[in-house]
Structures are given as structure tokens and as C-alpha cells.
LUMLUMDREN-2810 file (N, C-alpha, C; in Angstrom, 1 decimal):
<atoms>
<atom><aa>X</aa><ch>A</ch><at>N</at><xx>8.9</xx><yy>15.7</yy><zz>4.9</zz></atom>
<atom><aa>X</aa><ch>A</ch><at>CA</at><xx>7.5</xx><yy>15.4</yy><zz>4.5</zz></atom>
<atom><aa>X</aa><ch>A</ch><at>C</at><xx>7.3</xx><yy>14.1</yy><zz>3.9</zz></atom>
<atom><aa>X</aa><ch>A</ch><at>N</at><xx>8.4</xx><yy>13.6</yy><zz>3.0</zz></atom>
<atom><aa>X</aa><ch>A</ch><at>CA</at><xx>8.4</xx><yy>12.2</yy><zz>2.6</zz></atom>
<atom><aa>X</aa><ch>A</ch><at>C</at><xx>8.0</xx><yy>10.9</yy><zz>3.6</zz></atom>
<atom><aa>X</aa><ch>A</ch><at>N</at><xx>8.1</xx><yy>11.5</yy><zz>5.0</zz></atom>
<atom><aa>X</aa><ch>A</ch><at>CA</at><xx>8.0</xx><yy>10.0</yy><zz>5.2</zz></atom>
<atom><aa>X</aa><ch>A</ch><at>C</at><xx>6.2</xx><yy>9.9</yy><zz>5.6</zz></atom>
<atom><aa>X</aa><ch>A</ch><at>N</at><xx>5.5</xx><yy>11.5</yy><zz>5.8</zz></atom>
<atom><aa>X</aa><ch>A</ch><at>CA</at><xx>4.0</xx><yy>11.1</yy><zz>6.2</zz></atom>
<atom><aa>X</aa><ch>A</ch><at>C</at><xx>3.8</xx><yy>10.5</yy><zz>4.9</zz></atom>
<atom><aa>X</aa><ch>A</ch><at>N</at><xx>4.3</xx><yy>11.1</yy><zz>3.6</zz></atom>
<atom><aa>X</aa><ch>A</ch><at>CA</at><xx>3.9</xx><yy>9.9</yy><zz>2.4</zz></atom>
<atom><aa>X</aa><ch>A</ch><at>C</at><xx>4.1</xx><yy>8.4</yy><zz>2.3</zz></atom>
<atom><aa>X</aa><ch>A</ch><at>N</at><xx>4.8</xx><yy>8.0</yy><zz>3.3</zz></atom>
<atom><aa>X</aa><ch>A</ch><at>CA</at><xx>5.8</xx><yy>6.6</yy><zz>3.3</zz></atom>
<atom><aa>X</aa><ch>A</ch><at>C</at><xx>4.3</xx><yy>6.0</yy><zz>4.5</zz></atom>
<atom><aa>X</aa><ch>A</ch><at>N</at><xx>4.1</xx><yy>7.1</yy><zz>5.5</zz></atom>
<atom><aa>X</aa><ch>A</ch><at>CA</at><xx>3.2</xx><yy>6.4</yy><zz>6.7</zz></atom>
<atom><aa>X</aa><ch>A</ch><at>C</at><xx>1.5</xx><yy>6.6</yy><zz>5.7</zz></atom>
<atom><aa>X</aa><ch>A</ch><at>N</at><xx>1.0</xx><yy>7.3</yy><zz>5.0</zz></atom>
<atom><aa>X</aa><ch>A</ch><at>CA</at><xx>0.1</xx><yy>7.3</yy><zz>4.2</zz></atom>
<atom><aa>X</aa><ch>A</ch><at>C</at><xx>-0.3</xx><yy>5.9</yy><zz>3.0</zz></atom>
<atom><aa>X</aa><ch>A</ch><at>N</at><xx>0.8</xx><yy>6.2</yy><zz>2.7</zz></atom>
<atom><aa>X</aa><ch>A</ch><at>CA</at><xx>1.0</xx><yy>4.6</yy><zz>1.3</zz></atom>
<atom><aa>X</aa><ch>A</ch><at>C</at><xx>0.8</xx><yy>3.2</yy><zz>2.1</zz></atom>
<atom><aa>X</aa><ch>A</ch><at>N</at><xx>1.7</xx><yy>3.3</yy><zz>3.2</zz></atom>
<atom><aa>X</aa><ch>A</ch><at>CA</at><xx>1.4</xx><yy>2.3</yy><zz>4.3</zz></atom>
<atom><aa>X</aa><ch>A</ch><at>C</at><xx>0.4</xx><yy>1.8</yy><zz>4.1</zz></atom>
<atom><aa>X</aa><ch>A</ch><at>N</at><xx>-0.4</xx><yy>2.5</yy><zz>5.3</zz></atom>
<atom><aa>X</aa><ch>A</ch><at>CA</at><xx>-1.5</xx><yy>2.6</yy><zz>5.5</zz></atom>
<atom><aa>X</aa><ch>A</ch><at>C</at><xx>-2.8</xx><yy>2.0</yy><zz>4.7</zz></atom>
<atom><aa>X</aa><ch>A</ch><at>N</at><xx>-3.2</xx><yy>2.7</yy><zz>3.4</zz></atom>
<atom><aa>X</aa><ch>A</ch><at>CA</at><xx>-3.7</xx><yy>1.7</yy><zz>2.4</zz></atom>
<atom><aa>X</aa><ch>A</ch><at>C</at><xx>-3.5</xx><yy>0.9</yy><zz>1.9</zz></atom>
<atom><aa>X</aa><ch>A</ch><at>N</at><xx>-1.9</xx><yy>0.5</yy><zz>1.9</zz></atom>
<atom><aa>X</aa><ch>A</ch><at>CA</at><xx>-1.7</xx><yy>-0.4</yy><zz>1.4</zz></atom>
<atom><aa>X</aa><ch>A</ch><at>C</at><xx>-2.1</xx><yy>-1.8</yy><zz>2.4</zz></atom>
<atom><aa>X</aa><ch>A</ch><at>N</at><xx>-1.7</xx><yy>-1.3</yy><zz>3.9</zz></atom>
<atom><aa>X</aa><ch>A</ch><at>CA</at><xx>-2.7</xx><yy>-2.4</yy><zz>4.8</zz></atom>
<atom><aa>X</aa><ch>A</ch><at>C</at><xx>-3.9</xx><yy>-2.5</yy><zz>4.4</zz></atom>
<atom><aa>X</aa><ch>A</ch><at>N</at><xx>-4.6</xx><yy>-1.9</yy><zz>4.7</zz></atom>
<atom><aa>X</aa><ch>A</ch><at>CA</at><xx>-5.9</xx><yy>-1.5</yy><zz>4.4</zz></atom>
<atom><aa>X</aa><ch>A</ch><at>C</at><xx>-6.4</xx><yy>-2.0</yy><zz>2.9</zz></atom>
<atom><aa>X</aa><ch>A</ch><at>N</at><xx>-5.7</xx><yy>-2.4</yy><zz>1.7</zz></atom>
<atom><aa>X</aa><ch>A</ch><at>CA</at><xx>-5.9</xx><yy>-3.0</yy><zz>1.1</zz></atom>
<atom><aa>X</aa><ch>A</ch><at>C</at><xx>-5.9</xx><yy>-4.2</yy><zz>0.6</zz></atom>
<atom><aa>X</aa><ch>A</ch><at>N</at><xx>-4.8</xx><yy>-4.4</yy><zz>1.5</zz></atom>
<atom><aa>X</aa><ch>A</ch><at>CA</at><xx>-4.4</xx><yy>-6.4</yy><zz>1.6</zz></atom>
<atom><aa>X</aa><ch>A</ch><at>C</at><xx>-5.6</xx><yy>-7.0</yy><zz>2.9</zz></atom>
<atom><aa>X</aa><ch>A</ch><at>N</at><xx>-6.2</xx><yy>-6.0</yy><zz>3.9</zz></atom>
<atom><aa>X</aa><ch>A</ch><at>CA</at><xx>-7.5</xx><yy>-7.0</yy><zz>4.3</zz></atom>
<atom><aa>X</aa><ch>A</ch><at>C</at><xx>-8.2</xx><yy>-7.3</yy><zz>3.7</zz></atom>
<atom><aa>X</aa><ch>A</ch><at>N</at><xx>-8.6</xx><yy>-5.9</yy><zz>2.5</zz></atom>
<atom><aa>X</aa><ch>A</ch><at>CA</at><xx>-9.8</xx><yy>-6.2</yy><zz>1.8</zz></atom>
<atom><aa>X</aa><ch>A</ch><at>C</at><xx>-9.8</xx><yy>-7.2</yy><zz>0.6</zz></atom>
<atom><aa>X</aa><ch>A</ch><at>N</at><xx>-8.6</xx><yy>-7.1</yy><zz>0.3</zz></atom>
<atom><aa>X</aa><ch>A</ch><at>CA</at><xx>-7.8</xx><yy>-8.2</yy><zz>-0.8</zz></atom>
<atom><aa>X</aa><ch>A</ch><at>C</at><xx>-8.4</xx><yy>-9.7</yy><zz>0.1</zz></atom>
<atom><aa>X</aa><ch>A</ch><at>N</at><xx>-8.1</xx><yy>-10.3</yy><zz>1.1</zz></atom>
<atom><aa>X</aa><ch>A</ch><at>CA</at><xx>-8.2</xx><yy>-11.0</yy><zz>1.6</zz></atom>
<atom><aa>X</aa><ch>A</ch><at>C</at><xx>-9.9</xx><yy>-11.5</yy><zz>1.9</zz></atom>
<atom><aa>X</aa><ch>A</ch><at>N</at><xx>-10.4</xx><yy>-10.3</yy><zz>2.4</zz></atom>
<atom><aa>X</aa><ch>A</ch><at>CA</at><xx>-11.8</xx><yy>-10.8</yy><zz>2.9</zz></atom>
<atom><aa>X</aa><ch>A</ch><at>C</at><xx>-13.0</xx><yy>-10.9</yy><zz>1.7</zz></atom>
<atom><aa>X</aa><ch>A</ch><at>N</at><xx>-12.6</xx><yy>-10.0</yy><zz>0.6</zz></atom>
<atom><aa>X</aa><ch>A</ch><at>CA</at><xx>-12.5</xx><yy>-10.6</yy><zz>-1.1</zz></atom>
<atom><aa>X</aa><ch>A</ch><at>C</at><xx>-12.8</xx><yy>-11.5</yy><zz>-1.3</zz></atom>
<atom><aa>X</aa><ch>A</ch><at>N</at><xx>-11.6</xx><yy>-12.1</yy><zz>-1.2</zz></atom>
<atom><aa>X</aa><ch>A</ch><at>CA</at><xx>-11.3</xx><yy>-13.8</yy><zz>-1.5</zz></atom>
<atom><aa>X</aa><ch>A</ch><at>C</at><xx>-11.9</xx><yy>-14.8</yy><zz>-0.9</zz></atom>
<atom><aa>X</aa><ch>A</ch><at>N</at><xx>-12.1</xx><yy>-14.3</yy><zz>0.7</zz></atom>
<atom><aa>X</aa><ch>A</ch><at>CA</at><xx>-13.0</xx><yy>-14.9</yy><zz>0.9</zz></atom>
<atom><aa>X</aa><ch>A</ch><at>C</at><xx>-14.5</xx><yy>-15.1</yy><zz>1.0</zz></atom>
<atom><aa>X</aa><ch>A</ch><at>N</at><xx>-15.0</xx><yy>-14.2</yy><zz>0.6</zz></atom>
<atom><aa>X</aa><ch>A</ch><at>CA</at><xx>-15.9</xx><yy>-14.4</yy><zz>0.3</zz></atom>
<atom><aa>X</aa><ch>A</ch><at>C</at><xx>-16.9</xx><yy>-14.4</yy><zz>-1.4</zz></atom>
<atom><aa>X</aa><ch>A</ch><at>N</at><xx>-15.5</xx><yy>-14.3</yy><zz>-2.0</zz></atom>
<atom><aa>X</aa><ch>A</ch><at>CA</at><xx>-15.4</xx><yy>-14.9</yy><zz>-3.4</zz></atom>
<atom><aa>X</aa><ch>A</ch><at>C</at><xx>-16.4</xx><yy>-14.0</yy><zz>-4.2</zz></atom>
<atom><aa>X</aa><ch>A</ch><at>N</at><xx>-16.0</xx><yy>-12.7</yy><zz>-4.0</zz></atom>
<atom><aa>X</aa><ch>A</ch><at>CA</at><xx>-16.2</xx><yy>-11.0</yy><zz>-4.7</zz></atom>
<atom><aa>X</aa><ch>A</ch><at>C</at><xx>-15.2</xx><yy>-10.9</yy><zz>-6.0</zz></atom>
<atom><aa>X</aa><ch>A</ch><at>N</at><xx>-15.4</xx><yy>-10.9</yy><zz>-7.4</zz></atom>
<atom><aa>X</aa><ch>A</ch><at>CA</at><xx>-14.0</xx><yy>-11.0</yy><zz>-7.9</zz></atom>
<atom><aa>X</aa><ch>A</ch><at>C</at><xx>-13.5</xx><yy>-9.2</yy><zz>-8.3</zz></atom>
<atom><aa>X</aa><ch>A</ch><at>N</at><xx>-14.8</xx><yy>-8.8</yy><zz>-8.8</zz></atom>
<atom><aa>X</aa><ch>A</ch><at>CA</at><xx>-14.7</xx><yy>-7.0</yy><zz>-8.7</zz></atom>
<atom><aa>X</aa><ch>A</ch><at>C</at><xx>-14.3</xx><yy>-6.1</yy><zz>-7.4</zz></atom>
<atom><aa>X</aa><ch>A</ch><at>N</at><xx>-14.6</xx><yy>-7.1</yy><zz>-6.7</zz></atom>
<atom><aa>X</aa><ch>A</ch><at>CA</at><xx>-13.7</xx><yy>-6.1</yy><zz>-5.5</zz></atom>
<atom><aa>X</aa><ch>A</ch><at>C</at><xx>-12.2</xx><yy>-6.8</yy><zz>-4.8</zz></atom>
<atom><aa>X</aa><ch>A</ch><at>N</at><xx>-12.1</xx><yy>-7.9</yy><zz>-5.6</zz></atom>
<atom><aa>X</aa><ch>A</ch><at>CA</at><xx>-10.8</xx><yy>-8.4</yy><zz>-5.4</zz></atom>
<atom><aa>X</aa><ch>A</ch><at>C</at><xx>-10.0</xx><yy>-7.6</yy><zz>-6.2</zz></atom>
<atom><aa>X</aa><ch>A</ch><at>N</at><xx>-10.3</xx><yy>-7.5</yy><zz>-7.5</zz></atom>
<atom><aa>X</aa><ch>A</ch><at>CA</at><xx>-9.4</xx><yy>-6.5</yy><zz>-8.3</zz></atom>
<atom><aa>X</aa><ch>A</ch><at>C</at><xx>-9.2</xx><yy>-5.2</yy><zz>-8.4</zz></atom>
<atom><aa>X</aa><ch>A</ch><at>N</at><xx>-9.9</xx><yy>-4.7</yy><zz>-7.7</zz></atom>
<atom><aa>X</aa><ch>A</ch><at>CA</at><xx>-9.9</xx><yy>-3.2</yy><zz>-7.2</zz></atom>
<atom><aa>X</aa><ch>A</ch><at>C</at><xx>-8.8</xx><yy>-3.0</yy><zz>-5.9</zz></atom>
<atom><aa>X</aa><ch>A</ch><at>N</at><xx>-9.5</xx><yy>-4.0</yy><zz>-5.4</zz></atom>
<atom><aa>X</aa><ch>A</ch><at>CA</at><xx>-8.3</xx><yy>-4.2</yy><zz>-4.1</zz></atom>
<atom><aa>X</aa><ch>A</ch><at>C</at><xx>-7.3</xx><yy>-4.5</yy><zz>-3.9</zz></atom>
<atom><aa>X</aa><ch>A</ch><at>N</at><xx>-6.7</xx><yy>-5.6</yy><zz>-4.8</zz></atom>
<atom><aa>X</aa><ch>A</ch><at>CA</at><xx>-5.1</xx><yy>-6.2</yy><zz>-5.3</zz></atom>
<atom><aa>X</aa><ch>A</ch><at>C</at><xx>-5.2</xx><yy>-4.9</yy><zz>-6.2</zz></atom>
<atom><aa>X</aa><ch>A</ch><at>N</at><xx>-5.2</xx><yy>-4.0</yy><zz>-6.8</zz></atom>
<atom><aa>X</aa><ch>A</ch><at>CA</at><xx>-5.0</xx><yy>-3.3</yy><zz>-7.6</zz></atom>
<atom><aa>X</aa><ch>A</ch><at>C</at><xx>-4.2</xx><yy>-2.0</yy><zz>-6.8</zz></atom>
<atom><aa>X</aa><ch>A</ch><at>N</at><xx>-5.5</xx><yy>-1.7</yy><zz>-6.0</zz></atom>
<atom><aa>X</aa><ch>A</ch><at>CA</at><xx>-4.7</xx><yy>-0.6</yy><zz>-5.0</zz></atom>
<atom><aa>X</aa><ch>A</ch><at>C</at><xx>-3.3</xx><yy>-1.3</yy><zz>-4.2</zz></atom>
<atom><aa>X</aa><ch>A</ch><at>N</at><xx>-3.8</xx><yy>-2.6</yy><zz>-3.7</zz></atom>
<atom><aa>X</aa><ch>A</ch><at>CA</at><xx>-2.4</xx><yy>-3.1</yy><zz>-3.3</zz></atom>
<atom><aa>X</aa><ch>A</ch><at>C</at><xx>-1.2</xx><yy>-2.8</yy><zz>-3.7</zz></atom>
<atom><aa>X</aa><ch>A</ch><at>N</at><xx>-1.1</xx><yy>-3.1</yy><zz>-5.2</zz></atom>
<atom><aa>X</aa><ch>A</ch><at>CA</at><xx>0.0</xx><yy>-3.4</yy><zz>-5.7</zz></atom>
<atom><aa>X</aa><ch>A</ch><at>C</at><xx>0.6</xx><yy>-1.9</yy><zz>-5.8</zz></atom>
<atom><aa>X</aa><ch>A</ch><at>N</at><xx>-0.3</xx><yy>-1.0</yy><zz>-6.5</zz></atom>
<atom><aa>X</aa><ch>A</ch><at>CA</at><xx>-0.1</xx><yy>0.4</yy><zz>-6.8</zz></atom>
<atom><aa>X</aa><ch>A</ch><at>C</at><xx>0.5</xx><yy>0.8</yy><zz>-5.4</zz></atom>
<atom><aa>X</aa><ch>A</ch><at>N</at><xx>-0.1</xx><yy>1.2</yy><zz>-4.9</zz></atom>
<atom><aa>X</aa><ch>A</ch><at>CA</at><xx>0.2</xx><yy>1.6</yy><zz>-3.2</zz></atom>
<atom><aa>X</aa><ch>A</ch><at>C</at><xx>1.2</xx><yy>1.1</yy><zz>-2.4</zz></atom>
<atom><aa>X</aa><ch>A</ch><at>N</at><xx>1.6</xx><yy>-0.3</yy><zz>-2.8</zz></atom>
<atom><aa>X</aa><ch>A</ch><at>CA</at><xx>2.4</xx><yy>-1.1</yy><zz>-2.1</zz></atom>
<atom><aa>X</aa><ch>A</ch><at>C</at><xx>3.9</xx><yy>-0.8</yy><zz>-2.8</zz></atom>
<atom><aa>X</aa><ch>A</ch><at>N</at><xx>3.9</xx><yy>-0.6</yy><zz>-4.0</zz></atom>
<atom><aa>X</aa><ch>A</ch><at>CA</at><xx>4.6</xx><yy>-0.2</yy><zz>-5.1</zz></atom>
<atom><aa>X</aa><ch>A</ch><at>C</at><xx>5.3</xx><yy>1.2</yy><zz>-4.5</zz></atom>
<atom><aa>X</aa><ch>A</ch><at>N</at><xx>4.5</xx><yy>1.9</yy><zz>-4.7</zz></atom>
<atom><aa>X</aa><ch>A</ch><at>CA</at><xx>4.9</xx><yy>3.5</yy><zz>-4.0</zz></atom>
<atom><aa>X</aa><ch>A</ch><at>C</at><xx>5.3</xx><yy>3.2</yy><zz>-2.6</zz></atom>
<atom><aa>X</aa><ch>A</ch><at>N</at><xx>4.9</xx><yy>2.8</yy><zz>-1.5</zz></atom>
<atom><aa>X</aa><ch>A</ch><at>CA</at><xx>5.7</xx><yy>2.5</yy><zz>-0.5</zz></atom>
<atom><aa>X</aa><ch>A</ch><at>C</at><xx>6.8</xx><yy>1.9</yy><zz>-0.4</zz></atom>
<atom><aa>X</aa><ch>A</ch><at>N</at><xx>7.1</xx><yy>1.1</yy><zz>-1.0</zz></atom>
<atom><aa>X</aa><ch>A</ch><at>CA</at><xx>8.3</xx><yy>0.2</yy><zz>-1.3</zz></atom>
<atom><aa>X</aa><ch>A</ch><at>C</at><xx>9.3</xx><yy>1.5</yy><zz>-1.9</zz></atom>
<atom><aa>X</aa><ch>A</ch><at>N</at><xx>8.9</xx><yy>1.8</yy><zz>-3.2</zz></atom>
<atom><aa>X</aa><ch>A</ch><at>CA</at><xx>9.9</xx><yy>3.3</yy><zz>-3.5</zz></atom>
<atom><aa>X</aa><ch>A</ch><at>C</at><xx>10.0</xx><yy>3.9</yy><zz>-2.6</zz></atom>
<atom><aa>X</aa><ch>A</ch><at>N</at><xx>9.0</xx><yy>4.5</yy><zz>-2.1</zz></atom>
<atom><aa>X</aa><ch>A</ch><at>CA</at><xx>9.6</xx><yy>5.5</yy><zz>-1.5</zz></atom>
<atom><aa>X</aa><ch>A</ch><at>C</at><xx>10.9</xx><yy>5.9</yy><zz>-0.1</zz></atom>
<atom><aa>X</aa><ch>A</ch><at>N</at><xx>10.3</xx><yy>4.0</yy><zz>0.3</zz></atom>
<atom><aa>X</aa><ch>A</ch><at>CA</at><xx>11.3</xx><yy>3.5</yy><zz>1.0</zz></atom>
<atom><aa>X</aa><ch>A</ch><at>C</at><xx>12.6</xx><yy>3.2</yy><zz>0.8</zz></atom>
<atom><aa>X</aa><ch>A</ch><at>N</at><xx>12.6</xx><yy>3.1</yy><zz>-0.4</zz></atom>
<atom><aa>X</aa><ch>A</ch><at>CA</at><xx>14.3</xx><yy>2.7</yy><zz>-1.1</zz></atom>
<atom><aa>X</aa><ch>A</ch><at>C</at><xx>14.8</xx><yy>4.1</yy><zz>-1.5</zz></atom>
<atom><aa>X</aa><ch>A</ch><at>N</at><xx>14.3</xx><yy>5.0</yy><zz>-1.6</zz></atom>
<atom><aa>X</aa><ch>A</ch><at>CA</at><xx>14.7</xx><yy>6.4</yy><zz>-2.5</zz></atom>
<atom><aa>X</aa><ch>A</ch><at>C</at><xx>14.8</xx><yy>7.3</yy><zz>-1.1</zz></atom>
<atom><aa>X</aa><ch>A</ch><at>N</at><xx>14.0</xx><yy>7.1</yy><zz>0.3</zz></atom>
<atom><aa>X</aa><ch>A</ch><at>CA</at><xx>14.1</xx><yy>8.4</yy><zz>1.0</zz></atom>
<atom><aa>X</aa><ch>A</ch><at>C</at><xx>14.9</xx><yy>7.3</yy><zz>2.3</zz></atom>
<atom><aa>X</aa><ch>A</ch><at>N</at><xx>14.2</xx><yy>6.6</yy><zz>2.2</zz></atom>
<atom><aa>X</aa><ch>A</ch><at>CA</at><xx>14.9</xx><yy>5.8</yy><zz>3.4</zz></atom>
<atom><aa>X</aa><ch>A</ch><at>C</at><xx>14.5</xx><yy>5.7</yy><zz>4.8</zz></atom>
<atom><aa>X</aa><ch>A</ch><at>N</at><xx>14.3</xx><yy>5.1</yy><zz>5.7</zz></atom>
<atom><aa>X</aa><ch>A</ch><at>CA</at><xx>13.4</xx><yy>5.3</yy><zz>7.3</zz></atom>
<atom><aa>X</aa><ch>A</ch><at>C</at><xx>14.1</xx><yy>5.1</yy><zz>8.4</zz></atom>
<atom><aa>X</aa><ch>A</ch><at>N</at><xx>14.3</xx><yy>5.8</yy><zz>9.0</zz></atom>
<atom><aa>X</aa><ch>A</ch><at>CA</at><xx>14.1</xx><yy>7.5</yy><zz>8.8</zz></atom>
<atom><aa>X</aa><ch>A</ch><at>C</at><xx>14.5</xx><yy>8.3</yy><zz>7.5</zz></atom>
<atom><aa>X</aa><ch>A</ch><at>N</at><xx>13.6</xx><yy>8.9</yy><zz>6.9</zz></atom>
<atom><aa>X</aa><ch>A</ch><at>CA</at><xx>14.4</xx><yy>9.9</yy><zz>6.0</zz></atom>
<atom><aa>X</aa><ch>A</ch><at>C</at><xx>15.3</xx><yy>10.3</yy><zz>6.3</zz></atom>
<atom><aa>X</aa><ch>A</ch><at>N</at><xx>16.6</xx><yy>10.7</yy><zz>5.0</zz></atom>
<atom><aa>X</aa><ch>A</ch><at>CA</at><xx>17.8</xx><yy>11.4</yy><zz>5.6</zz></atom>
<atom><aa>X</aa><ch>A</ch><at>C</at><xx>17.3</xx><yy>13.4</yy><zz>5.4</zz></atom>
<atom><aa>X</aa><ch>A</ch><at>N</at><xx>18.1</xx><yy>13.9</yy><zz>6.0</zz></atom>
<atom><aa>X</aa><ch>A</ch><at>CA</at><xx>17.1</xx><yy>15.4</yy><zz>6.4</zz></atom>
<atom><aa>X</aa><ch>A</ch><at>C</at><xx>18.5</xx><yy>15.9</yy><zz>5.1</zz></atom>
<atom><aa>X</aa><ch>A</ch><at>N</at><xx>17.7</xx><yy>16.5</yy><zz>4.5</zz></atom>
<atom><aa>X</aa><ch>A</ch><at>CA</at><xx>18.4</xx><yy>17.5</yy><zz>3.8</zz></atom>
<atom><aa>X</aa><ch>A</ch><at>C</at><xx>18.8</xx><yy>18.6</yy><zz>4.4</zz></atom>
</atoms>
């Protein structure tokens, strides 16, 4: 089940780095920091989870 968590965390975390980006450009600073925010959080937990379960997960 760890890895739909690994394909979830993903997911926003893309999903956060556009909006991070289209933010910036258009020079929003409250929804820049909302958005680098989830980035980092989200991007954070996918990275763990990646190092702790591994891809492919190993199957218990």
C-alpha cells in the first residue's frame, strides 16, 4: 500500500511545483507560500518514503 502513498505524495508534489512556479510568475506572494509550502512538505514525504520503502516496494 506504501507505494499508492509514494504515487499520491507524487502527484502534489508536481502539482505543487507548477503552481509554485506560475506564482512566481505572476508575482502572487500568498500563494507562492502556500504552494512552496505544500512542495516542500509533500516533496519531503515522497522522498522518505522513497528511501524507507523503496520503488518498487520490497513485499513483506
Amino acid at each position: 500500500m506504501s507505494w499508492m502513498l509514494l504515487v499520491i505524495f507524487g502527484l502534489i508534489a508536481i502539482l505543487a511545483a507548477v503552481g509554485t512556479l506560475q506564482t512566481l510568475k505572476n508575482k502572487e506572494i500568498l500563494g507562492f507560500l502556500f504552494n512552496f509550502g505544500t512542495l516542500v512538505i509533500f516533496g519531503g514525504f515522497t522522498i522518505a518514503t522513497l528511501i524507507t520503502q523503496g520503488y518498487p516496494p520490497a513485499l513483506h
